[in-house]
Residue, then its C-alpha position, 0 to 999 in steps of 0.5 A: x911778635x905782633x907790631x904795629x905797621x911800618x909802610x913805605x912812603x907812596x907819593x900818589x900820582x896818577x889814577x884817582x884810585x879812592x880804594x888805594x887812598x882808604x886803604x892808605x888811611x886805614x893802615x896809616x891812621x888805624x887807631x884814629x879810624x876805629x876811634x872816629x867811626x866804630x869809637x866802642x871798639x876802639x875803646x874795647x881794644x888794647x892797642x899796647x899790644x900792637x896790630x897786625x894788617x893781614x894783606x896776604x891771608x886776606x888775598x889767598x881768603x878772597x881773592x876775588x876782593x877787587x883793589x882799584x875799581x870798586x872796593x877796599x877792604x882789609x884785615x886786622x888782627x886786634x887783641x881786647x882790653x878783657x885780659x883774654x889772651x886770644x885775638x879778635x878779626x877785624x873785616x873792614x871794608x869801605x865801599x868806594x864805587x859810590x852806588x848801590x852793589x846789589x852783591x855787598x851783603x852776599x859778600x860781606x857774609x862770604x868773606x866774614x865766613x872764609x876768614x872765621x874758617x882759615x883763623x878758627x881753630x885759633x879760635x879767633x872771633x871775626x868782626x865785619x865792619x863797612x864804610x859806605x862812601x855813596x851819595x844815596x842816604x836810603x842805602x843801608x845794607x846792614x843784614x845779611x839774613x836767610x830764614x826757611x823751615x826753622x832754619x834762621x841765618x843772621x848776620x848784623x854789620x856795623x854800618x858807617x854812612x859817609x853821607x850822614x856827616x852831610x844830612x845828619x846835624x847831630x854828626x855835622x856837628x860832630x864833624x866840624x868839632x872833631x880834631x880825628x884826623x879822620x874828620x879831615x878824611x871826610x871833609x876832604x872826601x865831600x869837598x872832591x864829590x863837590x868840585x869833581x866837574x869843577x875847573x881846575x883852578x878851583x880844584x886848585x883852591x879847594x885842595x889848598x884850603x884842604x891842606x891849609x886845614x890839616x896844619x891849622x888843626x894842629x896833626x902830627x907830622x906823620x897824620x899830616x903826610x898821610x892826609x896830604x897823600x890822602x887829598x892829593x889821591x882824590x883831588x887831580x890837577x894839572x901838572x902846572x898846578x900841581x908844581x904851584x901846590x908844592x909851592x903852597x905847602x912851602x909857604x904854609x909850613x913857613x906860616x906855621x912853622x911845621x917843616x913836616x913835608x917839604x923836605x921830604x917831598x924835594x928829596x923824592x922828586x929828586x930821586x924820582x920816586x913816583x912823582x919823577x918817574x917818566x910817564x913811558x917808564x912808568x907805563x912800562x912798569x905796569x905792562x910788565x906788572x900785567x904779564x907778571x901778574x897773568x904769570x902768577x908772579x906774587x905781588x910782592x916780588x912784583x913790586x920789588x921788580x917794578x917799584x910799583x905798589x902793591x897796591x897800584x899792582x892789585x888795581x891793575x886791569x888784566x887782560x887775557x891774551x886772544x888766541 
């Protein structure tokens, strides 16, 4: 039975890995994330049929698809409004490195080829859709296209430019006024860009701002979680200040009177999950993640065995021992 996803709570404490916190997004927040960047699809989809994150299928389809250096991407099984009883594949991938990847279109076609070809003969259609999270607004790959001797290949792709909520003054607009949740993804998005080289007070301020945000809008209790785990992947402080945030959420749900986080937040500190782990169990946990992963060990075993996600797993460096 197709339903929608259940995932495990992930405290984010650690790298500043953005492809883990939009993979995050756009598995916690999907229906708001096709209604904010693709809203005709989001209208076109039933969603009273459920969804399905096809993580696995997609690893075995690309397993060259990095997790945690460049890019993430995800695949969605989605069922229309029309009537039809068949499903439709939904290739989202957010671009997270920030600069110009002379190989995204080469890709984008391989792997929208590579899912039409392991879902065809369910007869599946393949949608690819691209968030570009870079800061330059002349880079637009859309088309994929080779034309020789009569011979003519297309493929169009929906584009999303993260910047063209900065330049553009019809979505500026449109941003400041839009009550998604999304919205604050990307506020919170150009907000980290500004204050990367900033100190870390006013990293402290900014990401308190932020938070503060997520409650004034008035977000469910389970978008607010996902977006402060959001805010807390791409916005790092130092520990002493970190404490002080968990402070302000405290103080801030005392003001609005919205208990969503703090008990939540004390009862995983106190069973050390993530944000009480020690550093050297933690590095730890991640060496024997590697020698796993060299092994062939699947990712979910991997996890059950570290307490690692699968995420933070896929993201992992590995290296070949020399002989």
């Amino acid at each position: 039975m197709t339903r929608k996803p259940v995932k495990t709570s992930r405290l984010a404490r650690g790298a500043s890995d953005y492809d883990s916190a939009w993979k995050d997004v756009i598995e916690e927040l999907f229906e708001p994330f096709l209604d904010f960047y693709f809203p005709q699809i989001h209208r076109d989809i039933d969603f009273s049929k459920g969804y399905t994150f096809l993580s696995k299928e997609l690893r075995k389809i690309a397993p060259d698809s990095k997790v945690g250096n460049r890019y993430a991407d995800e695949l969605v099984k989605v069922y229309l409004k029309s009537g039809s009883t068949g499903y439709i594949c939904i290739f989202i991938h957010v671009e997270v490195q920030g600069a110009k990847d002379t190989d995204f279109l080469t890709r984008m076609y391989v792997y929208n080829y590579r899912i039409f070809d392991k879902f065809r003969q369910e007869g599946a259609e393949v949608i690819s859709l691209a968030i570009l999270t870079d800061e330059d607004p002349s880079y637009r790959p859309d088309e994929y296209r080779v034309s020789r001797w009569g011979f003519e290949l297309k493929l169009k792709i929906p584009v999303v430019k993260l910047i063209d909520y900065r330049l553009d003054e019809v979505k500026k607009q449109e941003l400041e006024s839009s009550e998604n949740p999304m919205a604050m993804v990307v506020r919170a998005h150009f907000k980290s860009q500004e204050i990367k080289k900033a100190k870390p007070e006013s990293k402290f301020s900014a990401k308190t701002d932020l938070i503060r945000q997520c409650y004034r809008r008035g977000y469910g209790k389970e978008q607010i979680k996902t977006l402060l785990k959001f805010i807390d992947w791409i916005i790092r402080l130092p520990d002493a200040l970190e404490d002080k945030i968990s402070d302000e959420i405290i103080s801030i749900e005392e003001e609005y009177k919205m208990p969503y986080v703090t008990t939540w937040e004390r009862r995983a500190k106190e069973e050390g999950v993530v944000l009480g782990m020690e550093k050297g169990a933690r590095n730890r946990n991640i060496e024997i993640a590697r020698k796993l992963l060299r092994k062939g060990i699947s990712l979910d075993i991997i996890s059950e065995a570290t307490g690692l996600s699968q995420s933070e797993i896929e993201s992992l460096e590995i290296k070949q021992p020399v002989h």
